[in-house]
N, C-alpha and C positions, 0 to 999 in steps of 0.2 A: 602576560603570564602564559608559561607554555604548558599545555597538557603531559603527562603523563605518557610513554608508549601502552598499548593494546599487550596485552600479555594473554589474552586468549578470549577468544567469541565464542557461544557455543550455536549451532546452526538452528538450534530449539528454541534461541531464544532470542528475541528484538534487543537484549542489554548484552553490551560488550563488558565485561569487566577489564579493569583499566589496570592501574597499580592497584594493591588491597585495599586500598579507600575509596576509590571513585568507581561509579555506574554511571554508564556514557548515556543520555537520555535524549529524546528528541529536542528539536528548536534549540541548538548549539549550546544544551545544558547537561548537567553532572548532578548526579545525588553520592550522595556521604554520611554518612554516620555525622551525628550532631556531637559537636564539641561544647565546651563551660562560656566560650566567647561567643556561640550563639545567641546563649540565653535571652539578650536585649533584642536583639533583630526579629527573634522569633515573638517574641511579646508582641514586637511592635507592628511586624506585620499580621497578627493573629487582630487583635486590637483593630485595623484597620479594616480590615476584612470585614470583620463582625457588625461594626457599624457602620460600615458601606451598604450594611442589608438591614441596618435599624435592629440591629440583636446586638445588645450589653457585653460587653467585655468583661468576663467577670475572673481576676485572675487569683479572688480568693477565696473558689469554687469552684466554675465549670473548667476554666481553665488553668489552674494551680499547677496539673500537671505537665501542663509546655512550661515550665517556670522552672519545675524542679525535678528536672529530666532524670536527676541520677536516682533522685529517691524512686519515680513512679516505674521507670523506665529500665537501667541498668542494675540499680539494686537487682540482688539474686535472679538476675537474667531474664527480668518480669516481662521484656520486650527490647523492641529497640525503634529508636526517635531518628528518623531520616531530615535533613534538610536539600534544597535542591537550590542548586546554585548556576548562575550564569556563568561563559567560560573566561569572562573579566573576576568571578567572584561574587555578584553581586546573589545576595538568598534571595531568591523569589519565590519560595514554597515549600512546605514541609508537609509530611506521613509520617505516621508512627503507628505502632499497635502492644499491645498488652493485655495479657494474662485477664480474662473476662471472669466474671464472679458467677457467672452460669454453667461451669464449670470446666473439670482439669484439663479438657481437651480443647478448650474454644478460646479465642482470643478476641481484642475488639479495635478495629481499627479506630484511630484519632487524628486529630488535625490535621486533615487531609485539605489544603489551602496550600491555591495558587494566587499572586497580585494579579489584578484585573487583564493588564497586559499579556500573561502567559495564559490566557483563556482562548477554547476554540482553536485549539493547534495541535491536539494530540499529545499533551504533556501529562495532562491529568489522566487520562487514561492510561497511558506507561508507567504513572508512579504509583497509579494503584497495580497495575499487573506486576511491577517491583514488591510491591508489601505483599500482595500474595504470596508469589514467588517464595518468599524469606518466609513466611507464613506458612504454608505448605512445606519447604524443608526442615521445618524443627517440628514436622509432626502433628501439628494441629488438627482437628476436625472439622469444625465450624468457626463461622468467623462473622461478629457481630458489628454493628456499625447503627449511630441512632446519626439522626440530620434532624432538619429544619426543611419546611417544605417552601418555606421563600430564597432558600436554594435550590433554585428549581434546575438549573444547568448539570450540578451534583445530583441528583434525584435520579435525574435521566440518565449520568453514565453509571451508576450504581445498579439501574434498572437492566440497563444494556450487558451490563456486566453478569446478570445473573442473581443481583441480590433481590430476593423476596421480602415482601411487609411480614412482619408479625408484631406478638404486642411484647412489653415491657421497654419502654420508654422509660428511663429513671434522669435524662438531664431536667431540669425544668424546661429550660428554649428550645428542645427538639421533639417533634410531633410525629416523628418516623423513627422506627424500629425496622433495620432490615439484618435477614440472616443470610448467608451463603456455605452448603457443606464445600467442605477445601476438595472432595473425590470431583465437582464440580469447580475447580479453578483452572484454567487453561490459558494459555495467551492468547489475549483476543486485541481486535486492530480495530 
């Protein structure tokens, strides 16, 4: 499968935008906008993930909304649902974020999950400075995000990243509450 030509880099930023659907990513991967034929891959590696770390897959609650992208997601422009894919095709990870109930200005990152193998290579950190990125250009102010602290790899680049603890935890399985203002998002390596 051949990539796409390069239609324009911008020297501000680590992601090449490719044709209008691909962002060129590190470790010879691409992120995209999530399609209806994701649906099952993304269950499936979400599900995996979860109980690799002994935390319930629960897809008719915490995670309903990786299931039913359009309603939570593309409905009236709530957010948008990334998956990230190898340059054979294969998903191995997904971001998203949407429209936070703390209000009109704040948004909240979600299933931010890479498979075990794309860990420790600088991927997770580019797909989160991609959701900023996209986050910061429609305007945002703040930008919320709850974890688990037995994700401790995620803990630390979130940390790195600039997000702060505070309170309001509303999943049940996550025990962290972190916020970041967007005037604080930058590309960082």
């Amino acid at each position: 499968k051949k990539w796409p030509r390069m239609n324009a880099c911008s020297s501000r930023s680590r992601f090449c935008i490719m044709d209008s659907s691909y962002i060129e990513l590190p470790c010879n991967c691409r992120a995209r906008l999530w399609k209806p034929e994701d649906r099952e891959i993304v269950g499936e590696i979400i599900r995996e993930i979860l109980e690799s770390y002994g935390i319930a897959y629960e897809p008719d609650n915490a995670d309903r909304d990786a299931l039913l992208v359009e309603e939570y997601y593309i409905k009236d422009n709530r957010g948008e649902f990334w998956v990230v894919e190898t340059h054979l095709g294969r998903v191995v990870g997904t971001s998203a974020f949407y429209k936070s109930n703390k209000g009109d200005e704040s948004v909240e990152i979600r299933k931010m999950y890479l498979v075990p193998e794309m860990r420790g290579k600088g991927l997770g950190k580019a797909l989160l400075n991609l959701i900023e990125q996209r986050i910061k250009a429609k305007g945002y102010m703040k930008v919320y995000l709850e974890t688990a602290s037995v994700l401790k790899e995620a803990c630390i680049m979130y940390q790195r990243a600039g997000y702060l603890p505070t309170c309001g935890v509303e999943t049940e399985r996550c025990d962290i509450m972190m916020v970041k203002e967007c005037t604080d998002i930058v590309t960082f390596k």
